[in-house]
C-alpha positions in Angstrom: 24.1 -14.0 -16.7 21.6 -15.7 -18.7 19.6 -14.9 -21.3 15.9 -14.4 -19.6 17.9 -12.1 -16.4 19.4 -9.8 -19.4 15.8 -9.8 -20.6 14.4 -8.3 -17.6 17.2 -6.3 -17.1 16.6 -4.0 -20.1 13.4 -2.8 -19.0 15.4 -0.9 -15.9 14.6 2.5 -16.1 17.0 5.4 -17.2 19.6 6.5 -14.5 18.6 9.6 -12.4 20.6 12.7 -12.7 23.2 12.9 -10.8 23.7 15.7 -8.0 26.4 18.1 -8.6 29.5 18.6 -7.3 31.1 16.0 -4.7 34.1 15.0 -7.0 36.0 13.0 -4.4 32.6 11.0 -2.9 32.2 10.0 -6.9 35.5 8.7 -7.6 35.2 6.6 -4.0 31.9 5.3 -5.2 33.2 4.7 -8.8 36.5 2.7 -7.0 34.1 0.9 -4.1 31.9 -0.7 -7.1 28.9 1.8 -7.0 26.7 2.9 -10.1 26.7 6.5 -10.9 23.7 7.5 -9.4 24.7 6.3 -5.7 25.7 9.6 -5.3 22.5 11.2 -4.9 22.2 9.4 -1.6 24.2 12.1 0.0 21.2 14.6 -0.7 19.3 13.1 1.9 19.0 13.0 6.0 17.0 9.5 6.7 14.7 9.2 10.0 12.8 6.5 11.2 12.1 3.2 9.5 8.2 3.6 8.3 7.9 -0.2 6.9 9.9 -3.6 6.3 9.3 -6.3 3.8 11.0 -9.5 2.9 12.8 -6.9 0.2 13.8 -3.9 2.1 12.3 -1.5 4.6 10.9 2.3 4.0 12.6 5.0 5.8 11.9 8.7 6.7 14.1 10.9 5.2 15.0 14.4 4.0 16.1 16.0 1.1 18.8 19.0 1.6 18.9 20.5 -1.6 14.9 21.2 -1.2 14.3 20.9 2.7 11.7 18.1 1.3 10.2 15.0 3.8 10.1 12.1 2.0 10.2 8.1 2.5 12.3 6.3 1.1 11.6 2.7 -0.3 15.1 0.5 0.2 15.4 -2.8 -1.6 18.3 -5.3 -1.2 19.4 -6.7 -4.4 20.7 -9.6 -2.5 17.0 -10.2 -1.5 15.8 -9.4 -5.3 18.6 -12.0 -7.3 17.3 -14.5 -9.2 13.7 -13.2 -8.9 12.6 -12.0 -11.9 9.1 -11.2 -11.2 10.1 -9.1 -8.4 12.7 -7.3 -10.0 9.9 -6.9 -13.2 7.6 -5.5 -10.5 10.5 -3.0 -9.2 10.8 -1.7 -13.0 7.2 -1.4 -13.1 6.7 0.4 -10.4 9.2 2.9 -11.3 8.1 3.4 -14.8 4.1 4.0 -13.4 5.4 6.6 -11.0 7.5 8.1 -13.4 5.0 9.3 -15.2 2.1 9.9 -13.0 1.4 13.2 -11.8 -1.8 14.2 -10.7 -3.4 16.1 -7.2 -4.4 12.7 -6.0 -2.0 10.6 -6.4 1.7 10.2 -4.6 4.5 12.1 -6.4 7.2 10.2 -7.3 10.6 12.1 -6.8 13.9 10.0 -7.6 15.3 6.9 -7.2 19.4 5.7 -7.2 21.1 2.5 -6.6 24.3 1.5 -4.7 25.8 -1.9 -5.5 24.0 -3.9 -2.9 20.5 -1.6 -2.8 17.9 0.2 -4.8 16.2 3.1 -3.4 13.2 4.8 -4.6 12.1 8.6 -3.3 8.6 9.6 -3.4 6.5 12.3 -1.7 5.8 11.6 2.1 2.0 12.0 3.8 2.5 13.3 7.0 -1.5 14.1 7.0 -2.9 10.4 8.4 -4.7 7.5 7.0 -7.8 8.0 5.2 -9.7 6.3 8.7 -7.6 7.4 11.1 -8.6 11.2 9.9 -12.4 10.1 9.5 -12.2 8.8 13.5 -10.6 11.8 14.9 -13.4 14.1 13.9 -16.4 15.0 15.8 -18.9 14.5 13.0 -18.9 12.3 10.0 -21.7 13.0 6.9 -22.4 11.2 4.1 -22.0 14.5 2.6 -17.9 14.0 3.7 -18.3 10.6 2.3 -18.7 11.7 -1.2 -15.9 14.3 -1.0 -13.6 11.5 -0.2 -14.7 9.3 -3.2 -14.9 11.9 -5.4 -11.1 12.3 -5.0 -10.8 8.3 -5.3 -12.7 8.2 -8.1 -10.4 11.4 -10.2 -7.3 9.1 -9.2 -9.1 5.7 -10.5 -10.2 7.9 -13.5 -6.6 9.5 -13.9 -4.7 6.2 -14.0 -7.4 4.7 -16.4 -7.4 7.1 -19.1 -3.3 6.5 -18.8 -3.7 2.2 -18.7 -2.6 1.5 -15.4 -4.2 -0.6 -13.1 -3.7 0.0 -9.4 -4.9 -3.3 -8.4 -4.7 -2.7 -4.7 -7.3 0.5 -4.0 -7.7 0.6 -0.4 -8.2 2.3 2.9 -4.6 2.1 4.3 -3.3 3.0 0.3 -5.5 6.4 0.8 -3.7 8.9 3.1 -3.6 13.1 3.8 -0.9 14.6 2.7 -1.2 16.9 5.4 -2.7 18.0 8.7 -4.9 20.8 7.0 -8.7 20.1 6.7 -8.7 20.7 3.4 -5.3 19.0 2.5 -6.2 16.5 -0.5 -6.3 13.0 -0.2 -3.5 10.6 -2.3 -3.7 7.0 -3.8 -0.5 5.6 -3.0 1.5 2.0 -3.0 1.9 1.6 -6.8 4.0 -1.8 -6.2 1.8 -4.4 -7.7 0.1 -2.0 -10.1 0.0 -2.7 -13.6 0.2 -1.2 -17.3 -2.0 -2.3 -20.0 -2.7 -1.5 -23.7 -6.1 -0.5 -23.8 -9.6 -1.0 -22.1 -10.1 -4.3 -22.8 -6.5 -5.7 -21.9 -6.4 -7.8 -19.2 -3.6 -9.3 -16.4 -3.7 -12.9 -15.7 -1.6 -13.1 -12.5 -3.8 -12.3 -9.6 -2.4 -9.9 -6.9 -4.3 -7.3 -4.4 -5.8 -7.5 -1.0 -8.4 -10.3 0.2 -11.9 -8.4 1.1 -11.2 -5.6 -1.6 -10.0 -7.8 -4.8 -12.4 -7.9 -7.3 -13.8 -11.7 -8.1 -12.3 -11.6 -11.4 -8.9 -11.4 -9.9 -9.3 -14.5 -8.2 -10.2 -16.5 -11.3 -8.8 -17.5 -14.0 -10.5 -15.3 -16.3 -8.3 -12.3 -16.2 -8.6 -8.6 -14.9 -8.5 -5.1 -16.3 -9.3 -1.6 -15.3 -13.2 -2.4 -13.6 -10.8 -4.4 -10.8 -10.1 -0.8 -9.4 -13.8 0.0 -9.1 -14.8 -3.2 -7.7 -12.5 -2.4 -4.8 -13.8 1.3 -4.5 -17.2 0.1 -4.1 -15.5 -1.9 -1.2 -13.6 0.9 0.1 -16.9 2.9 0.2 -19.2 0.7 1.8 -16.8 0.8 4.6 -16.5 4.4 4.7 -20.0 4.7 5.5 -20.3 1.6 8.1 -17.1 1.4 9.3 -16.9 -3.0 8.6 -16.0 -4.8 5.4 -18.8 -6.1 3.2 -16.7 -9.8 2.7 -15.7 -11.7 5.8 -14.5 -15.0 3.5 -11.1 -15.9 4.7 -10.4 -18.1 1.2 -11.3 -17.4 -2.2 -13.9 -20.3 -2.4 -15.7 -18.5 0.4 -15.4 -14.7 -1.1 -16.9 -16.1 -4.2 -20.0 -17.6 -2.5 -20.4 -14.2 -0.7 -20.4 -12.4 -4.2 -22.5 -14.9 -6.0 -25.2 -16.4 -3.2 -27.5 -13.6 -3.1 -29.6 -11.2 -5.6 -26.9 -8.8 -4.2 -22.7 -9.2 -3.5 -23.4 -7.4 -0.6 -26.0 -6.6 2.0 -27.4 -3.4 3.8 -27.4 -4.3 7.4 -30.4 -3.0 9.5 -29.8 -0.6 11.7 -26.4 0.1 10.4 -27.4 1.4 7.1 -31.2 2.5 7.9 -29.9 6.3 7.6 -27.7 6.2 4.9 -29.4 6.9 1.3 -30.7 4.9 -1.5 -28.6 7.3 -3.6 -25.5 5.9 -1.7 -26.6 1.8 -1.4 -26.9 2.3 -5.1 -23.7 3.6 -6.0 -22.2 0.6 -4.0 -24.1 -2.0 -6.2 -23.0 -0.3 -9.2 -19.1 -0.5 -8.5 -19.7 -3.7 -7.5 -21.4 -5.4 -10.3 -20.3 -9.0 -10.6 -19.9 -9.1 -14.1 -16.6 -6.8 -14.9 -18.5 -6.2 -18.4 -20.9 -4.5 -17.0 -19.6 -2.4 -14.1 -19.3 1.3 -14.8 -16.0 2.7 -15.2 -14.8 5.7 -12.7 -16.0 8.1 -15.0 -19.8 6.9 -15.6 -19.4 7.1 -11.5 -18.1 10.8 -11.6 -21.8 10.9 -12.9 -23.5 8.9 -10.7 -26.2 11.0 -8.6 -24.2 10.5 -5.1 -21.3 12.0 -6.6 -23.1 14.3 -8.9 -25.8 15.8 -6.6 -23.2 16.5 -4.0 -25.8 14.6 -0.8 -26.7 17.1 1.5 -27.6 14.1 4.1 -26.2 15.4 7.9 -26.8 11.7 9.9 -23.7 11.7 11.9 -22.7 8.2 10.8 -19.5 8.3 13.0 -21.0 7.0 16.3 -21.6 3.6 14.3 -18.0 3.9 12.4 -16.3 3.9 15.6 -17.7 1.2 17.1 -16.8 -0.9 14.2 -13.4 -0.1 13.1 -12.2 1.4 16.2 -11.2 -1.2 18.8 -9.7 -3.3 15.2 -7.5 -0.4 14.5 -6.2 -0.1 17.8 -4.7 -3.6 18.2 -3.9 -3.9 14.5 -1.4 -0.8 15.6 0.3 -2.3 18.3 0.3 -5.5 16.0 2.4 -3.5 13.9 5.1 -2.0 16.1 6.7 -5.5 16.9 6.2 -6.8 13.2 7.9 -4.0 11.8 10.8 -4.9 14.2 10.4 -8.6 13.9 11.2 -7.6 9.6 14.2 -5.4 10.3 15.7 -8.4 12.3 14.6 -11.2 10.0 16.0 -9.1 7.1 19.4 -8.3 8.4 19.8 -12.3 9.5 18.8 -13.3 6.4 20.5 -11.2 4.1 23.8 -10.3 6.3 23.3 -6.3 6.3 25.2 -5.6 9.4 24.4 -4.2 12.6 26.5 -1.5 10.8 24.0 -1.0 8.0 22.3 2.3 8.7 19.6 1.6 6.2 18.2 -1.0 8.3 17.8 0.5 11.5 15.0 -1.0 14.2 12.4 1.5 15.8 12.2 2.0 19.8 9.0 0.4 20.5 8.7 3.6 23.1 9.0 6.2 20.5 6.5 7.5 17.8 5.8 6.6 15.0 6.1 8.7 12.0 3.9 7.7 9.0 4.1 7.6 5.4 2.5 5.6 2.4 4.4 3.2 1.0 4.6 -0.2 1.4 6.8 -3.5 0.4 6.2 -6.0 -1.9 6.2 -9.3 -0.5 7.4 -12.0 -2.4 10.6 -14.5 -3.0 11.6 -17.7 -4.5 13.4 -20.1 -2.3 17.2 -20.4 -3.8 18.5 -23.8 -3.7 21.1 -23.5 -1.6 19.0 -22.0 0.8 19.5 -23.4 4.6 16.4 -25.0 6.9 16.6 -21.7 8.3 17.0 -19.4 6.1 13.8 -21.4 4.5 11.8 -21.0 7.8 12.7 -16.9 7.9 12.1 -16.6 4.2 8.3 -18.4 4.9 7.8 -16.1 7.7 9.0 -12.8 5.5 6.7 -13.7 2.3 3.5 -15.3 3.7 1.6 -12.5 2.6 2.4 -12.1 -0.9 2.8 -8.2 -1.0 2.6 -7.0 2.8 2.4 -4.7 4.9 1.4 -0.5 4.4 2.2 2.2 7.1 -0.1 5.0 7.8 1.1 8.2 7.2 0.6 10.2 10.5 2.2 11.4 13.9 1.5 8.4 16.4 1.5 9.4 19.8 4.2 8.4 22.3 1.3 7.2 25.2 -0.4 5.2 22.4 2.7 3.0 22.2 3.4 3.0 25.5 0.1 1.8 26.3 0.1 -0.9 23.6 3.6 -2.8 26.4 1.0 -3.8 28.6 -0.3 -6.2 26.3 3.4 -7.0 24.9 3.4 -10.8 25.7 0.0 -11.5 23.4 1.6 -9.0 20.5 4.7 -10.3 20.5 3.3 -14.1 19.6 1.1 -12.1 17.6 4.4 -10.8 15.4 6.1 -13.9 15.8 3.3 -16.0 14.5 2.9 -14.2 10.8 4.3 -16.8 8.9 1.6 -18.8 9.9 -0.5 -16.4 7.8 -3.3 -13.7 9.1 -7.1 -14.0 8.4 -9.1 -10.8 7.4 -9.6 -8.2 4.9 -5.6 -7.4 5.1 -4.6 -11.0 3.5 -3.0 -11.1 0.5 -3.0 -13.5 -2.6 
C-alpha cells in the first residue's frame, strides 16, 4: 500500500460497537476475512433497494434490536479502490453525521464494514419529499412557505455554527420524516458536504447541483458557508412558483443569468403578482451575487418574511402544479428503470453475483418505498480497465454525485401507469451516460 492510500486511510472513523452475543457468527466472520464490526449486519432485515450509484445502492431495512426503519447506504470497496477522493468523501461523510444531531436534520445511526462493502445506517423518511407533500395538499400559502424555510434555514444555521457546509441544499435533499402534518422536515444527503475551520474558510473543488449551486462554486475563487444560502434562496423561489429561477444548462450560461441583469433572478408576471414584496425580497437577499455580502442563515432567521410570520392566504398551489407537476411525473418513471439500469451496471461491473443480496433489482410493478439518501457519483478509470468496463463506468459517473430518492409510499397504479410509456423511458435510462440537462445536473 503506498504512502498517500495509508494517508487517507487514517482518517477512517473509529469502529462501531459491536452487537452482543453471536459467538459462532464472529469467529466465521473473523475466519472468512471480515472486520469486527460486520457483525452488526445481522441486526438488520433489509427491504427494497431505495437508490444505486456507480458505488453502491441504498436499501430499506430494519433494525431488530429497536424495531427501527432505516436505509441503508452500501458501498463496494471494489468500486472505491484506488480512489482516494471518494474514499476521503466516505470518511467525511461519516465524521459530519457522526456528530450532527439536530430536529432538522437526518440522524445518523451506525455504520459496519464486511471485507468487500461499507455500509452506513441512518434514519429513514417515510413522510415524502418536500414537493411531493406541498402537491398533495388542497391549499398552499405563503404563510406554509415560510414554515418550510424556517426549518431550512435552523438546519443551514445548525451546520454553520458547527463548520460544515452542505453544499448540495435542495428540494429532493428536504423530506418528511413522517406522514403527520405536523411531522418536521429533514436536510439530508450529507455526501459531498464539507468541514471547514471557520467563517471565512473556503473549498476550492466545486461539487453541488446545476440550477441551485452558488456562482462562487463554479469559479475558481472558492466557496464557504454563504454557498448554502445561495441555494436556499433557490430552493425558495421555487417553493413559491413551482419552476427554477436558472434554466443555463453550462456554467458559462448560469453565470450570464446571475450577472446580465440589475437582478440574478426575475419575478415573472402573473406568476408572482400575488406573492409579497416581503417574500421577492428575501429571495434577492440569499441570493446576493457577491458571497461577501449575502446574509448568513441567521441575519435570515431575522429577515421580515421569516420574522413576521406572513399571514398572506393566495392559494399559490394552482400555479405550483402546473409547473412542477407534469416534470415530476415523468422524472418518476425516469427513475424506476435507472435505478434498475444501476443495480445491473454495478453487479457487471464489479462481479457482485446474482447471489449478492445487497444488490437486489426492484419489480418495476411494485411500489416504491422512499427514503433520503443518495450516492455519490464518481470514479477514476483504472488502467487495466476493459473498453467495456470503460463505457459502463462512463454511463455510471456522468453525473458527478447522482441520483436522490424521495422518501415516500409510491403507489402501485402510478408505476403501472408509467409501462405504457416503457419504450421512451427505457432509452431514456439507457441514454444517461450521455449526460441529462436541467436543474438535476451535476458538476
Amino acid at each position: 500500500m503506498g504512502g498517500d492510500q495509508k494517508t487517507v486511510l487514517q482518517g477512517k472513523p473509529q469502529e462501531p460497537e459491536q452487537v452482543e452475543g453471536h459467538a459462532i457468527k464472529k469467529i466465521l466472520n473473523k475466519i472468512s476475512g471480515n472486520p469486527n464490526s460486520y457483525i452488526n449486519k445481522v441486526d438488520y432485515i433489509f427491504g427494497r433497494t431505495l437508490g444505486a450509484g456507480s458505488f453502491g445502492v441504498v436499501r430499506q431495512a430494519r433494525k431488530l434490536s429497536t424495531g427501527e426503519n432505516v436505509a441503508v447506504k452500501i458501498l463496494l470497496k471494489k468500486a472505491l479502490n484506488g480512489n482516494e477522493v471518494q474514499m476521503r468523501m466516505l470518511y467525511d461523510e461519516l465524521s459530519i453525521l457522526q456528530k450532527l444531531d439536530h430536529p432538522n436534520i437526518v440522524k445518523f445511526k451506525d455504520w459496519f464494514e464486511s471485507k468487500d462493502k461499507f455500509y452506513i445506517v441512518i434514519q429513514l423518511a417515510t413522510g415524502g419529499e418536500l414537493f411531493d407533500r406541498i402537491l398533495e395538499k388542497g391549499k398552499f400559502t405563503e404563510g406554509d412557505a415560510v414554515k418550510i424555510v424556517y426549518q431550512i434555514l435552523k438546519a443551514v444555521k445548525y451546520l454553520h455554527s458547527r463548520n460544515i457546509v452542505h453544499r448540495d441544499l435542495k428540494p429532493e435533499n428536504l423530506l418528511y420524516l413522517t406522514k403527520d402534518p405536523e411531522s418536521p422536515l429533514v436536510l439530508g444527503d450529507f455526501g459531498i458536504a464539507k468541514e471547514v475551520k471557520n467563517d471565512d474558510d473556503l473549498i476550492h473543488k466545486a461539487a453541488g447541483s446545476m440550477g441551485y449551486v452558488a456562482p462562487e462554486v463554479v469559479t475558481t475563487e472558492g466557496h464557504g458557508k454563504p454557498c448554502d444560502v445561495w441555494s436556499l434562496g433557490v430552493v425558495t423561489y421555487t417553493l413559491l412558483c413551482g419552476y427554477s429561477p436558472f434554466v443555463a444548462e453550462s456554467v458559462e450560461g448560469f453565470l450570464e443569468e446571475c450577472t446580465s441583469g440589475r437582478y440574478p433572478v426575475t419575478f415573472h408576471k402573473p406568476y408572482w403578482s400575488s406573492i409579497s414584496y416581503e417574500a421577492q425580497d428575501f429571495i434577492l437577499q440569499a441570493l446576493t451575487v457577491d458571497p461577501h455580502s449575502r446574509p448568513t442563515a441567521t441575519e435570515l432567521l431575522q429577515h421580515a418574511w421569516i420574522a413576521s410570520k406572513t399571514s398572506k392566504t393566495d392559494n399559490l398551489l394552482p400555479g405550483i402544479r402546473k409547473e412542477f407537476d407534469a416534470r415530476r411525473k415523468f422524472r418518476e418513471a425516469v427513475e424506476i428503470v435507472k435505478l434498475n439500469n444501476r443495480i445491473k451496471k454495478l453487479k457487471q461491473l464489479y462481479s457482485t453475483g446474482e447471489e449478492d443480496s445487497d444488490f437486489e433489482e426492484n419489480s418495476p410493478n411494485s411500489s416504491l418505498l422512499n427514503s433520503m439518501s443518495k450516492l455519490a457519483l464518481d470514479g477514476n478509470e483504472s488502467k487495466g480497465d476493459s473498453e467495456e468496463n470503460r463505457r459502463l463506468k462512463s454511463s455510471l459517473t456522468q453525473n458527478a454525485f447522482a441520483q436522490i430518492v424521495k422518501a415516500a409510499t409510491q403507489n402501485r397504479d402510478r408505476i403501472k401507469n408509467y409501462k405504457d410509456q416503457e419504450s421512451e423511458i427505457e432509452g431514456a435510462g439507457a441514454g444517461e451516460g450521455e449526460g441529462e440537462s436541467g436543474a438535476d445536473n451535476k458538476i
